[in-house]
N, C-alpha and C positions, 0 to 999 in steps of 0.2 A: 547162302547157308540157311538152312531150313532149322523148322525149331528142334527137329527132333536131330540133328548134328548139332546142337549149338553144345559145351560144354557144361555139365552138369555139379552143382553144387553140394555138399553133406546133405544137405535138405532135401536132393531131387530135385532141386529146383534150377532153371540152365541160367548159366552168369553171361551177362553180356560186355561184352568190353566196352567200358564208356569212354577212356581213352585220359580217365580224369586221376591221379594222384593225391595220395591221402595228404592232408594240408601236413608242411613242419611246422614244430613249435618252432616261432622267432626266435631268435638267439637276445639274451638282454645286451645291452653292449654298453662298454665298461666307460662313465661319463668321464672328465677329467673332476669332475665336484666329487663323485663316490671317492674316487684314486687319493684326491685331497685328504679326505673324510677320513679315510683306513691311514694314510701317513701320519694326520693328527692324532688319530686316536691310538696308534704302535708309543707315537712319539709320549704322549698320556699315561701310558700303559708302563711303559721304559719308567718314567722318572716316576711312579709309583713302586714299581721295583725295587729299584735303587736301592733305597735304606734299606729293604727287606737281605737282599745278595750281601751289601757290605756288612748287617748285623752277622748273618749264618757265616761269611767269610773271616769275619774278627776272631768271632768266636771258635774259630777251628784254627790258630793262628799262634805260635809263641807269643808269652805277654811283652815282650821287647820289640816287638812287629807290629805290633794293634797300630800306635801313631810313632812309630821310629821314621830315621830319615827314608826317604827311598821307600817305604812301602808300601808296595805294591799291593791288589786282590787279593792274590792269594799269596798265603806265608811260604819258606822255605820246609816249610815241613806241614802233612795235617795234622793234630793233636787230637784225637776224637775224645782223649781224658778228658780235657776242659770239659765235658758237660759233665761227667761224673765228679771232677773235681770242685763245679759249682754245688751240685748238688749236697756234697759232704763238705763245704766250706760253711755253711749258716744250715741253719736246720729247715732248709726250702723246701721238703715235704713238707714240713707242719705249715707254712705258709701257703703251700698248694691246697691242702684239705681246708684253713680257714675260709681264703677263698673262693672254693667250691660251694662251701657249707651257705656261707654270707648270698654267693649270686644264684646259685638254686632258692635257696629258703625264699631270698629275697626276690626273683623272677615269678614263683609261685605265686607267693602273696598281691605282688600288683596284677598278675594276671584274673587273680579270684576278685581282687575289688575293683577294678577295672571293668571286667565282665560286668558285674551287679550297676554299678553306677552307669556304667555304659548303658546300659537296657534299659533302666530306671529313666535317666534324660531321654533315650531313645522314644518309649512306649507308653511307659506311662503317665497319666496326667493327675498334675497336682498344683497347686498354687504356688505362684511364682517358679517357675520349673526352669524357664529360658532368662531369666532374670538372674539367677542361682547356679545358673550354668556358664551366663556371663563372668559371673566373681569369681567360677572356677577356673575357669579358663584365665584371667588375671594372674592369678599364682604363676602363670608361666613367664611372667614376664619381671617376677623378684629372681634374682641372680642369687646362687647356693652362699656365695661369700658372705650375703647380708644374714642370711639365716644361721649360717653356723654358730655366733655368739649365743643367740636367744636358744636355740638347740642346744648345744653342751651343756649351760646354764638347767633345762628342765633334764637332759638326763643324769646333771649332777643330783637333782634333785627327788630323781628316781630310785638312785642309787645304781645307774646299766652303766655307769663311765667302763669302760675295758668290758666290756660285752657283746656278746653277740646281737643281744636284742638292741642295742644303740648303733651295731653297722646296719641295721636291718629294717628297720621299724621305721625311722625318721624320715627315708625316703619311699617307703613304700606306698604311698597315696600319690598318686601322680596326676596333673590335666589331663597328661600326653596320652597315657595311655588312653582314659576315658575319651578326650576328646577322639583319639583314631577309633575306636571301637566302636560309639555312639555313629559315627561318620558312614562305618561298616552296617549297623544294626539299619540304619535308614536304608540303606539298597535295598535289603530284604523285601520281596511281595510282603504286607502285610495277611495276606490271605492266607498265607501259610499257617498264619498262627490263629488266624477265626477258625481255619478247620480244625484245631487243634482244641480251639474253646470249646467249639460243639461238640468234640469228642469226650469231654471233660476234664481235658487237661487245667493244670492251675498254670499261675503266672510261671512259679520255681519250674515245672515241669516242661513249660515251651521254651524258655529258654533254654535248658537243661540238653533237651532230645532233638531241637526243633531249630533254635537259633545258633546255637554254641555249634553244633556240627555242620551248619554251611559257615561260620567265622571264622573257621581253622587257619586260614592263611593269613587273614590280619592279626590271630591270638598269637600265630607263631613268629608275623613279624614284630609284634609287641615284646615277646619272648626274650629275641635275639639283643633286640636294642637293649631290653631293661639286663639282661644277662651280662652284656657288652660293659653297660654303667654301671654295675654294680663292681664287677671285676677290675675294670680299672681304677676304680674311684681312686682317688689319692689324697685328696684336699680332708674330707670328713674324719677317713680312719687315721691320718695324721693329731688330730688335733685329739681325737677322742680314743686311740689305743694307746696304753704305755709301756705294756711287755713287749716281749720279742712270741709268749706264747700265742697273743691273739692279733699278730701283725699276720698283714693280709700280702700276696705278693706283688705291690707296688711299692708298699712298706720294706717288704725284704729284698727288693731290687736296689730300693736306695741306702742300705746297707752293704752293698758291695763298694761303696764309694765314703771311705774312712779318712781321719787325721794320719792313720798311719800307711795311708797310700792305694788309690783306687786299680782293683782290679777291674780292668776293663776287659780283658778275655774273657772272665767269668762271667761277669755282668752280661755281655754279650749273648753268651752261652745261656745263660738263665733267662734272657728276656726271649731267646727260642725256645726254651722249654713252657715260658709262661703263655706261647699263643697257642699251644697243643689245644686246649680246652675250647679256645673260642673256635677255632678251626674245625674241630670234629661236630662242635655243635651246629657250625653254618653249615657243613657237610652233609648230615643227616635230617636239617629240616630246609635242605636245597628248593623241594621239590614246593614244600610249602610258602618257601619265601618270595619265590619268582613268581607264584601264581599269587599269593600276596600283596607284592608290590606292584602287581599288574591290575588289581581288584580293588586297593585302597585310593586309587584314585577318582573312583563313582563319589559322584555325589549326589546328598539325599534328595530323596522326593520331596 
């Protein structure tokens, strides 16, 4: 076969048969370790579950069914009332709005002093800096139990006892946060922010435009956790609220359960109403938390 019969290519150009086959990709093949790996971790995954189906099941259940003989999953009937019914048995809006108000206010605030102290031990130098940052990091290892006496005692003496600024305020300086933030602010090239000096940006302003918009994912998983603590808290707003109007909804959970006979349907019912918030919030900063917790594991230069 001559060249000018050989068969011809888009290009014009004649293809000659080499006789050779485009490689396959290998197939992975399925180890009996991986196979273990997915069984454990189904099995992991199930008895995490668990509480979750039998809460949402309780709660859609006649109150004679919750723990009667024989009962099973699912009730003889589903009551979808029960959650309306929890809802208008205690006044669980106003306990949803407290602690909305309590874990935003208070997520905010550790975020902004977090930020600042974060950058401060990160970048700037000052005497005694890593010394000062030792004794901070110490704080984490007093247990909330020991502090709550000496706490109650100075906001009796504030005058916040049954306030907002006493669910709010006491806890809002944290290690944790500083220490994860300060851990983040080290990754950073520092170059980024010498080009930022030469431009004439100040300190407030590199952190601002400069450091704070590559942190986003360690701020948000800061966010979640302090979000998370503030909401559940139980131990703090027990000792220091004593209305029913500035009980937070861990407060007004434990008021489904009286001397005159615990509603466990409701209760049920209300503690699915009480994880709507943290839910929607891990929902919408999905995207920041897994590139987050993927990022706070660097450590500094």
């Amino acid at each position: 076969m001559t060249a000018e019969t050989l068969p011809r290519g888009p290009a014009g150009l004649a293809e000659v048969d080499t006789g050779r086959r485009p490689a396959r990709t290998p197939r992975r093949r399925t180890t009996p370790r991986a196979v273990l790996s997915q069984v454990l971790l189904t099995a992991v995954l199930v008895l995490f579950l668990m509480p979750f189906v039998w809460m949402i099941a309780s709660a859609l259940k006649p109150p004679a069914e919750v723990f009667g003989s024989g009962a099973g999953l699912i009730g003889s009937e589903i009551r979808w009332s029960n959650f309306a019914e929890a809802w208008s048995y205690l006044p669980f809006g106003r306990f949803m709005l407290n602690g909305l108000f309590v874990a935003v206010t208070g997520t905010v605030v550790v975020c902004v002093t977090s930020v600042l102290s974060a950058y401060a031990f990160a970048r700037l130098r000052f005497r005694f800096r890593d010394r000062l940052f030792l004794v901070y990091l110490g704080t984490l290892m007093v247990p909330q139990e020991v502090t709550v006496v000496p706490m109650f005692i100075l906001m009796q003496q504030f005058g916040w006892v049954d306030s907002y600024a006493a669910l709010i305020l006491p806890w809002a300086f944290t290690a944790f946060g500083t220490f994860l933030l300060r851990q983040f602010f080290l990754s950073i090239p520092s170059e980024l922010e010498e080009a930022a000096t030469i431009d004439g940006a100040g300190k407030l302003r590199i952190l601002l435009q400069v450091v704070v918009p590559i942190a986003k994912p360690a701020v948000a998983v800061l966010a979640a956790f302090t979000f998370i603590n503030y909401w559940n808290s139980f131990l703090w707003p027990l000792i220091i609220v004593n209305s029913r109007e500035m009980a937070t909804v861990p407060l007004g959970l434990n008021l489904f359960l009286s001397q005159n006979g615990n509603q466990w349907h409701l209760l049920m019912a209300a503690s699915a109403i009480s994880m709507l918030p943290t839910v929607v919030m891990v929902v919408l900063l999905q995207r920041h938390l897994v590139r987050g917790i993927a990022l706070s594991g660097l450590g500094g230069r």
